[in-house]
C-alpha positions in Angstrom: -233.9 -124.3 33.0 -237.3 -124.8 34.8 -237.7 -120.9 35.3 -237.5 -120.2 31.8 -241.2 -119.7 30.0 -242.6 -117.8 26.7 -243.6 -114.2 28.5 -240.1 -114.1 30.0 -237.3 -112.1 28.4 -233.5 -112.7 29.4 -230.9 -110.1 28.6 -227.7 -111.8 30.1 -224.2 -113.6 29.0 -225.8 -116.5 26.6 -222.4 -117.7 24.0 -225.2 -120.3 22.8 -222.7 -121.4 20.0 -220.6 -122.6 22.5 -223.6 -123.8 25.0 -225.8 -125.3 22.8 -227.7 -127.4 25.8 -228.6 -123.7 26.3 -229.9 -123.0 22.9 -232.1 -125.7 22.9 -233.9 -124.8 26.4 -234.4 -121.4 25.3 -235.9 -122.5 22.6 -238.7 -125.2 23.6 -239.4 -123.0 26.1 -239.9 -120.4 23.8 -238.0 -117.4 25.7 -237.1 -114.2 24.5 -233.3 -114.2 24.7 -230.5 -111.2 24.5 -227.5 -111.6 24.7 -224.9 -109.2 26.2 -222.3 -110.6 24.0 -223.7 -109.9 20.4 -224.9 -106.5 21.1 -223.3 -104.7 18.3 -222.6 -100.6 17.4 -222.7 -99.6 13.8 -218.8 -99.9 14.0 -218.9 -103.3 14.9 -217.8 -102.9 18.4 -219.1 -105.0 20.9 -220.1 -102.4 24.3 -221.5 -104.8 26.4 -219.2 -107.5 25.9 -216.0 -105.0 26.2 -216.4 -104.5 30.1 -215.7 -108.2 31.0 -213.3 -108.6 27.8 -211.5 -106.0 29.7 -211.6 -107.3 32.7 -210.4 -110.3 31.7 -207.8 -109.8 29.6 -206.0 -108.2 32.5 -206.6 -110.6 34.7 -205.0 -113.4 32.1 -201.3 -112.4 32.6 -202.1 -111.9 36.3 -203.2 -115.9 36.5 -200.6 -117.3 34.1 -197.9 -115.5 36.3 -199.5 -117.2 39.3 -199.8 -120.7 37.5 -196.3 -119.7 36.3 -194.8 -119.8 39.7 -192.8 -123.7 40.3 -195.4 -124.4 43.7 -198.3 -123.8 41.7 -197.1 -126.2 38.7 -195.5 -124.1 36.4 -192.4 -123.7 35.2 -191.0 -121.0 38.1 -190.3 -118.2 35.8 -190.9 -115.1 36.9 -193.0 -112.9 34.6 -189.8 -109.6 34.4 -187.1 -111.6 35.0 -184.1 -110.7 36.8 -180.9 -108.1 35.7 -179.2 -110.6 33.3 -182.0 -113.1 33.5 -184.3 -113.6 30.7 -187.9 -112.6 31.6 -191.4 -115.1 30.9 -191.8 -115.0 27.0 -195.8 -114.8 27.2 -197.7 -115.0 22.9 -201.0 -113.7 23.0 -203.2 -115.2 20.3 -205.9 -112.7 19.5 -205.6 -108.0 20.0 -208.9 -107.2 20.0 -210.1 -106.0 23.7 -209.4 -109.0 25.7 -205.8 -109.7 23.5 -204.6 -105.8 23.8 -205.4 -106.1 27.6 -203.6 -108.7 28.4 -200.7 -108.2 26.4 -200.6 -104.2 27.8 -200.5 -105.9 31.3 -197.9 -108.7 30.6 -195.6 -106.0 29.5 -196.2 -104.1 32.2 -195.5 -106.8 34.3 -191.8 -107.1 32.2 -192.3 -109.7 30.1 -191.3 -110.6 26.8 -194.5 -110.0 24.6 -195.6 -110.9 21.3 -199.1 -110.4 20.1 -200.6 -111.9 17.0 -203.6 -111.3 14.6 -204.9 -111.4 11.1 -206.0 -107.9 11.1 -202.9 -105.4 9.9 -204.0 -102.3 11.1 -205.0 -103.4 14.6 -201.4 -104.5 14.5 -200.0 -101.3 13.3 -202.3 -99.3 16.3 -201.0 -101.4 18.7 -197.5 -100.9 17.5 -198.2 -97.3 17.6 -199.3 -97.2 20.9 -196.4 -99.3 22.8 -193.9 -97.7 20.7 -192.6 -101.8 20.0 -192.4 -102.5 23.3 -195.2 -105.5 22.4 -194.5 -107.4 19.3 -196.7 -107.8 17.0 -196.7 -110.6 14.4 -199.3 -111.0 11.5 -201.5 -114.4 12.3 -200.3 -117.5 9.8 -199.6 -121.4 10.9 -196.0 -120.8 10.5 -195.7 -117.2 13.1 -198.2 -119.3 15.7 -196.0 -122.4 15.7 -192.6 -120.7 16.3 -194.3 -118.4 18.8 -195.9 -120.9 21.0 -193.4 -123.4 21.0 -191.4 -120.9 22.9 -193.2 -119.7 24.9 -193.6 -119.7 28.7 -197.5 -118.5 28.7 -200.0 -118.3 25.9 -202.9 -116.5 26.1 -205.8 -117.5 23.9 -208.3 -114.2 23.0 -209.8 -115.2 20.0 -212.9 -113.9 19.1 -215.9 -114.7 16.5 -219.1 -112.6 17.6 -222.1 -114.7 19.1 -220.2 -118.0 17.2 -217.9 -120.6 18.3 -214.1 -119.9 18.8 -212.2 -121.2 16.2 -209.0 -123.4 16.9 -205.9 -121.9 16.4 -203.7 -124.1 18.4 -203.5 -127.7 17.7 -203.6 -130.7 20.4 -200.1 -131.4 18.8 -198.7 -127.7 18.9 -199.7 -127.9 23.0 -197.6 -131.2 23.2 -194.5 -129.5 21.7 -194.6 -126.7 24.2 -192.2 -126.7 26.9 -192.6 -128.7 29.8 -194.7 -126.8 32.5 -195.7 -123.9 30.0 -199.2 -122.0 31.2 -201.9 -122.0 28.7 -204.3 -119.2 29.6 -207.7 -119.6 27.5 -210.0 -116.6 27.6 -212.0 -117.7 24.7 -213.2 -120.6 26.6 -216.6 -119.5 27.1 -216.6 -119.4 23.1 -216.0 -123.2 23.0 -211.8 -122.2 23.2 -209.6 -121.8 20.5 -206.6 -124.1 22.0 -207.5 -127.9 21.3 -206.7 -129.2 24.5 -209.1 -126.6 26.2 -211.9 -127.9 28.3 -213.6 -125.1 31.0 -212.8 -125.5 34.6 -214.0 -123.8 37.4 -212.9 -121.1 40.2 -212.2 -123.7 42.6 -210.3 -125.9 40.5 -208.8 -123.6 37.9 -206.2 -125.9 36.4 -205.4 -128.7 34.8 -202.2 -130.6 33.2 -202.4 -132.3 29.6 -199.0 -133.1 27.8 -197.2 -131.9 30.9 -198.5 -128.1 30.4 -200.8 -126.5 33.0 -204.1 -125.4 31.7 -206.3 -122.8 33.1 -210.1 -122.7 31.4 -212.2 -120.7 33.5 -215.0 -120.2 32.0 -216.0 -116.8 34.0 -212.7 -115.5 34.5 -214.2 -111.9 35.9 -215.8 -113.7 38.8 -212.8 -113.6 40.3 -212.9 -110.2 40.9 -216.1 -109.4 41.4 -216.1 -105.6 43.1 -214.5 -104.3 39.8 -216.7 -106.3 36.7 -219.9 -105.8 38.8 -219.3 -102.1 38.4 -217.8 -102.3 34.8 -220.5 -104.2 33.4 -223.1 -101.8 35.2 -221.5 -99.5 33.7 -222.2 -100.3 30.1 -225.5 -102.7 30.6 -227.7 -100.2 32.3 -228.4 -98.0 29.6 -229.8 -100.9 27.6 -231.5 -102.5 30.3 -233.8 -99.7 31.0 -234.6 -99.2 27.4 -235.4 -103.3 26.6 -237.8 -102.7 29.9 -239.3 -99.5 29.2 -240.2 -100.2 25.7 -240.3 -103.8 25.4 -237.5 -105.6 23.3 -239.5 -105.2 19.9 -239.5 -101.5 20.2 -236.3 -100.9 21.9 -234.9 -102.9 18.8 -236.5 -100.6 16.7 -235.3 -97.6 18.1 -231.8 -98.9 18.5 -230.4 -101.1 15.9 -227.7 -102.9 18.2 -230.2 -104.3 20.4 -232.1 -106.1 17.8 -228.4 -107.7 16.8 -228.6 -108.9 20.7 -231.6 -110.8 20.3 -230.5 -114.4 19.9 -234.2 -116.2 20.3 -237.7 -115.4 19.8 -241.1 -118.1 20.2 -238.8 -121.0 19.3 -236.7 -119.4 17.0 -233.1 -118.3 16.6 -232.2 -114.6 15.9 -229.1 -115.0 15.5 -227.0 -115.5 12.4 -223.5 -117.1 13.8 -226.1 -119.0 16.2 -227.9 -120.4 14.0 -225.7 -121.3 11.4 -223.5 -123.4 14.2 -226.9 -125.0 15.7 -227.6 -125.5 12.0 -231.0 -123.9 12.3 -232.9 -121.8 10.9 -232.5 -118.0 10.8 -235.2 -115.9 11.4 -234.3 -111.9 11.3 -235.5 -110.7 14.7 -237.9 -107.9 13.4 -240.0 -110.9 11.4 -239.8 -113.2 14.8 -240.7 -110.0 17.2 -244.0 -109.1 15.0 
């Protein structure tokens, strides 16, 4: 944090809700902060947080199959299966970018897919697309229970813009999996939505709590560097030249989702999902950029 100072501005990956230590050194240092993450299109899409979302939900199956393997700690089940063998049952948690991803490669991979959310017609595209070759199952206590409980691999890709994950799988839930079940956590740079969730790292990717194997990187595209490089280029570009052309107040005025990226100003927070988990004060980034 010793680099960081008032005239600087940083346009990067912040997820201060779930990195508050962060927050509060942008803040007394007074930085100008934008995050890639809360960027947001008059849609409510995300573009610059879609690339690695992407990215990462395809990697997610690709890792839990790994994991999955019995030398690895898992419970050696093959992802497709074999002709009159079951294949991996694998419950995503979560269809927007990073949930459709992985459950699109998961059943490519074979495996026995079932996809949840609260939202009905993301469901009903989904469906539409994969012709029912991915279940989908509307999000309540009761479908996320049966689901996980029996399932080889859960992949958590819950999403709340530029605020904390919430928890959708319980500490107890996790110890009534079976026995050498992957957990896959994509939303751990949100702060996680599976209970037991804590972030590891590349090198040591895993961990094993109630006798199911854990995986919590926190920068899961890093693994594959050559592709996100170019993928979030791809998107981030376009927005970088305008924030340093014009300066972030007047690139915010001329494009509305750059203003909803600023996240702090002079000591203050920009951000409404940020500030209402720092419990802080919200200051609308046109008043804090005048």
């Amino acid at each position: 944090f010793g680099f960081l100072r008032a005239d600087l501005t940083l346009f990067t990956y912040l997820h201060l809700a779930a990195y508050p230590e962060v927050a509060r050194a942008l803040l007394a240092a007074k930085t100008t902060a934008l995050a890639y993450e809360t960027v947001q299109l008059a849609d409510g899409s995300l573009p610059l947080l879609a690339p690695m979302s992407e990215v990462a939900g395809r990697l997610a199956p690709q890792m839990g199959a790994h994991f999955l393997e019995r030398h690895n700690g898992g419970r050696g089940v093959l992802m497709g299966g074999a002709p009159g063998v079951r294949p991996a049952k694998v419950v995503v948690i979560g269809a927007g970018n990073v949930g459709w991803n992985a459950a699109w490669i998961a059943a490519g991979m074979e495996a026995e897919v079932v996809l949840i959310d609260k939202n009905l017609d993301r469901l009903r595209w989904v469906d539409q697309i994969h012709k029912g070759r991915i279940m989908t199952l509307a999000s309540n206590r009761g479908a996320i229970e049966r689901s996980v409980a029996d399932a080889d691999l859960v992949i958590g890709a819950v999403l709340v813009a530029g605020g904390r994950a919430p928890v959708v799988v319980s500490e107890d839930l996790v110890e009534a999996m079976k026995p050498r079940a992957v957990i896959v956590d994509v939303a751990v740079d949100q702060g996680g939505c599976i209970e037991t969730i804590h972030e590891t790292t590349h090198e040591e990717p895993t961990y094993v709590q109630h006798n199911v194997v854990h995986y919590a990187v926190g920068n899961m595209p890093g693994a594959v560097p050559h592709t996100s490089t170019y993928a979030l280029t791809n998107a981030t570009l376009p927005y970088q030249l305008d924030v340093a052309v014009l300066g972030v107040a007047a690139a915010s005025l001329r494009d509305p989702a750059i203003a909803f990226g600023v996240n702090t100003v002079g000591g203050q927070v920009t951000s409404d999902p940020v500030a209402e988990f720092l419990e802080v004060e919200y200051v609308a980034p046109a008043d804090a950029l005048t």
